[in-house]
Each structure stands twice: as C-alpha cells, then as structure tokens.
Backbone bond lengths (Angstrom), bond angles and torsions (degrees), N, CA, C in turn:
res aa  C-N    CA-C-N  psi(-1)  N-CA   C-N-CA  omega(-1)  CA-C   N-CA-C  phi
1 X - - - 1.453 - - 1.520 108.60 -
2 X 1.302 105.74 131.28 1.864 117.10 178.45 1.276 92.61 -78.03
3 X 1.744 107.89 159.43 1.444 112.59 138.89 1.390 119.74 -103.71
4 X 1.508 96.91 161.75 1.911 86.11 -172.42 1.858 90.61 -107.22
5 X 1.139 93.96 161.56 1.391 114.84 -174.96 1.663 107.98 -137.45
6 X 1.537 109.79 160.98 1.431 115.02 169.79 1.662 94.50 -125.43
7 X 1.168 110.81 164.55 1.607 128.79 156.99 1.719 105.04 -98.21
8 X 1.164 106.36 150.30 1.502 130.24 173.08 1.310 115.78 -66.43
9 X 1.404 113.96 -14.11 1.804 109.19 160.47 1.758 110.81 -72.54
10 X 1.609 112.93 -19.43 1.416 96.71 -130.75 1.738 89.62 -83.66
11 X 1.442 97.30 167.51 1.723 89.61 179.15 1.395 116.03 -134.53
12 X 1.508 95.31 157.33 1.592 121.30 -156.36 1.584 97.09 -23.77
13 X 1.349 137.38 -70.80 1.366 112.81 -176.76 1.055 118.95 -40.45
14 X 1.610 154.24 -32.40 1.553 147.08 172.04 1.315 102.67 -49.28
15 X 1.430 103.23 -43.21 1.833 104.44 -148.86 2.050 100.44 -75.39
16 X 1.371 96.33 -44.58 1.003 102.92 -174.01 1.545 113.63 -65.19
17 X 1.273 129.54 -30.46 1.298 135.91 134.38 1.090 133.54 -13.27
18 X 1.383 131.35 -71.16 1.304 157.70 -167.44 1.256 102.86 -88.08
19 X 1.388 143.56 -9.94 1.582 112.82 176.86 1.945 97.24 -111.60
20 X 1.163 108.15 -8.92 1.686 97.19 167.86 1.325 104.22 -67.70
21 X 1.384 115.70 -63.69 1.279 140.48 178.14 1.573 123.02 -23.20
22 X 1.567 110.14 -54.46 1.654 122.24 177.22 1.544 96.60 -99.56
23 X 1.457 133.86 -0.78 1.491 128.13 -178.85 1.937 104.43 63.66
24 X 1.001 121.56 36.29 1.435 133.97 147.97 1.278 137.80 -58.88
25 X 0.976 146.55 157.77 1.617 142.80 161.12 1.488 111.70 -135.95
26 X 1.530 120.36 -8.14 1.196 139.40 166.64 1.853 110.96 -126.10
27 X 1.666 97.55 151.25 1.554 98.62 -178.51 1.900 94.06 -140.35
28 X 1.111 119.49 133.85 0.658 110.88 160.04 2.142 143.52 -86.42
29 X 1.375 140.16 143.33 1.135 112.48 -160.68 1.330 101.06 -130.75
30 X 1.629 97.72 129.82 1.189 123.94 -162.34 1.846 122.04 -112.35
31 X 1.268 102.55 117.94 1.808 85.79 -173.15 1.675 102.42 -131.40
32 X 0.633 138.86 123.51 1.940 169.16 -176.78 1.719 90.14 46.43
33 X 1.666 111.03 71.38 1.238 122.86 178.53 1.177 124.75 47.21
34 X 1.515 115.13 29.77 1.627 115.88 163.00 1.533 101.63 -124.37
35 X 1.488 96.80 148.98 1.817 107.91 175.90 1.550 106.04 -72.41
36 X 1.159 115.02 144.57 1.820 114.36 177.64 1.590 103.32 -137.49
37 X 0.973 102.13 -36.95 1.793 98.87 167.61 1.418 116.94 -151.97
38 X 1.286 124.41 -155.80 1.362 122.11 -168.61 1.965 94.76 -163.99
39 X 1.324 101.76 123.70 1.851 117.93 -174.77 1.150 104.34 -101.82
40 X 1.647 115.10 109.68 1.709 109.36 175.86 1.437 102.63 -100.87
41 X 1.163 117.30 176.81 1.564 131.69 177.65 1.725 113.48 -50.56
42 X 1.563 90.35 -58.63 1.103 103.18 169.19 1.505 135.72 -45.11
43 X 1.337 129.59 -42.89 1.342 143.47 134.30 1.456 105.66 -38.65
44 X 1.233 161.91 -53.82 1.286 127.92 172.10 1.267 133.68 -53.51
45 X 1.989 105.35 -25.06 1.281 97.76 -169.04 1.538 121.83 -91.12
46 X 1.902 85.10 -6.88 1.797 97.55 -179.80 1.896 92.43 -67.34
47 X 1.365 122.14 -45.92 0.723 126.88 -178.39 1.740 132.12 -43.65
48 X 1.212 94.02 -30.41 1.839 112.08 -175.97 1.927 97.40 -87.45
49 X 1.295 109.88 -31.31 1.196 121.45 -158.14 1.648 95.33 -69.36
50 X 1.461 113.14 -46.02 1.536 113.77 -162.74 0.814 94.24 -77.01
51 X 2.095 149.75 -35.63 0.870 146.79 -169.21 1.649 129.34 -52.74
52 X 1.654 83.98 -43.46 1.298 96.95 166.37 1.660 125.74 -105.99
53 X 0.561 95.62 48.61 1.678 115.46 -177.15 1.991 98.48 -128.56
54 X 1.298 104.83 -53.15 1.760 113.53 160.33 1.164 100.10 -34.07
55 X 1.371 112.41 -82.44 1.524 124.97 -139.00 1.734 88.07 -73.05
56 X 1.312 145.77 -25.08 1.379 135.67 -163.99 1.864 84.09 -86.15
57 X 1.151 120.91 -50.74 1.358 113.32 -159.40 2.200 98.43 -65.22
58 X 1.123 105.38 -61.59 1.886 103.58 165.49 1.032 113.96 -18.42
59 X 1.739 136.05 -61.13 0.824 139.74 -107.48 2.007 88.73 -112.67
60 X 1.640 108.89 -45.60 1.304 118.57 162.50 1.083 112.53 -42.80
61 X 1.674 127.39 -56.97 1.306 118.75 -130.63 2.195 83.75 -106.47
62 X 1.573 115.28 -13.94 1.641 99.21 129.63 0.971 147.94 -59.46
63 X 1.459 136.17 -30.61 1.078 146.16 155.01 1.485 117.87 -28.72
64 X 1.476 91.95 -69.98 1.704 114.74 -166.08 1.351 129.56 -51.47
65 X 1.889 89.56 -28.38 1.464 120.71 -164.23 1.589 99.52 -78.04
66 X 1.775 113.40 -39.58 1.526 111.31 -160.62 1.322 96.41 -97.45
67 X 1.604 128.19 2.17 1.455 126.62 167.55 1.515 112.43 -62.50
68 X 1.157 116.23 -22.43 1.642 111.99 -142.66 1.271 99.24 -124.27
C-alpha cells in the first residue's frame, strides 16, 4: 500500500480531489521528500467556509456601493 501525498504548491481543487478519490480524511504534505505539514478534511472546509463568508461580505459592501 502507497501513501498519497500532496506538495505545498498543490491547490485546494487537487486536495479536495484526492481524499474522496484515495478514501482519506488526512493527506499528508510533502516537499523534496520531507513531511512539513499534514491537510485534514476538516481544514478544507474551514477553508470553503472563509471563502464564502468573503465573497458574502464583497458582495454587500457591492451592493451598498451601487445604492448610493
């Protein structure tokens, strides 16, 4: 059995990819064969969460802007 790994370039679409994919909930991240961190599930979704929390707060303070 392999382990799967990501590199620290790779981005959230890979990652999010790869742990349905290999049935993961953890990935480990690997850069010129040393471990440097470790990507859980959970971290993506904090991740999706702020995203859209951005884009809701943008999206007001467009609003507000073309009200006035």
């Amino acid at each position: 059995m392999s382990v799967v790994t990501i590199s620290p370039e790779a981005s959230v679409e890979e990652d999010e990819a790869l742990m349905p994919q290999h049935q993961v909930r953890r990935l480990p991240v690997v850069e010129n064969g040393n471990l440097v961190g470790m990507l859980a599930l959970g971290d993506l979704a904090v991740q999706q969460q702020s995203d859209q929390k951005a884009g809701a707060a943008l999206s007001e303070i467009f609003e507000k802007d073309h009200l006035h």
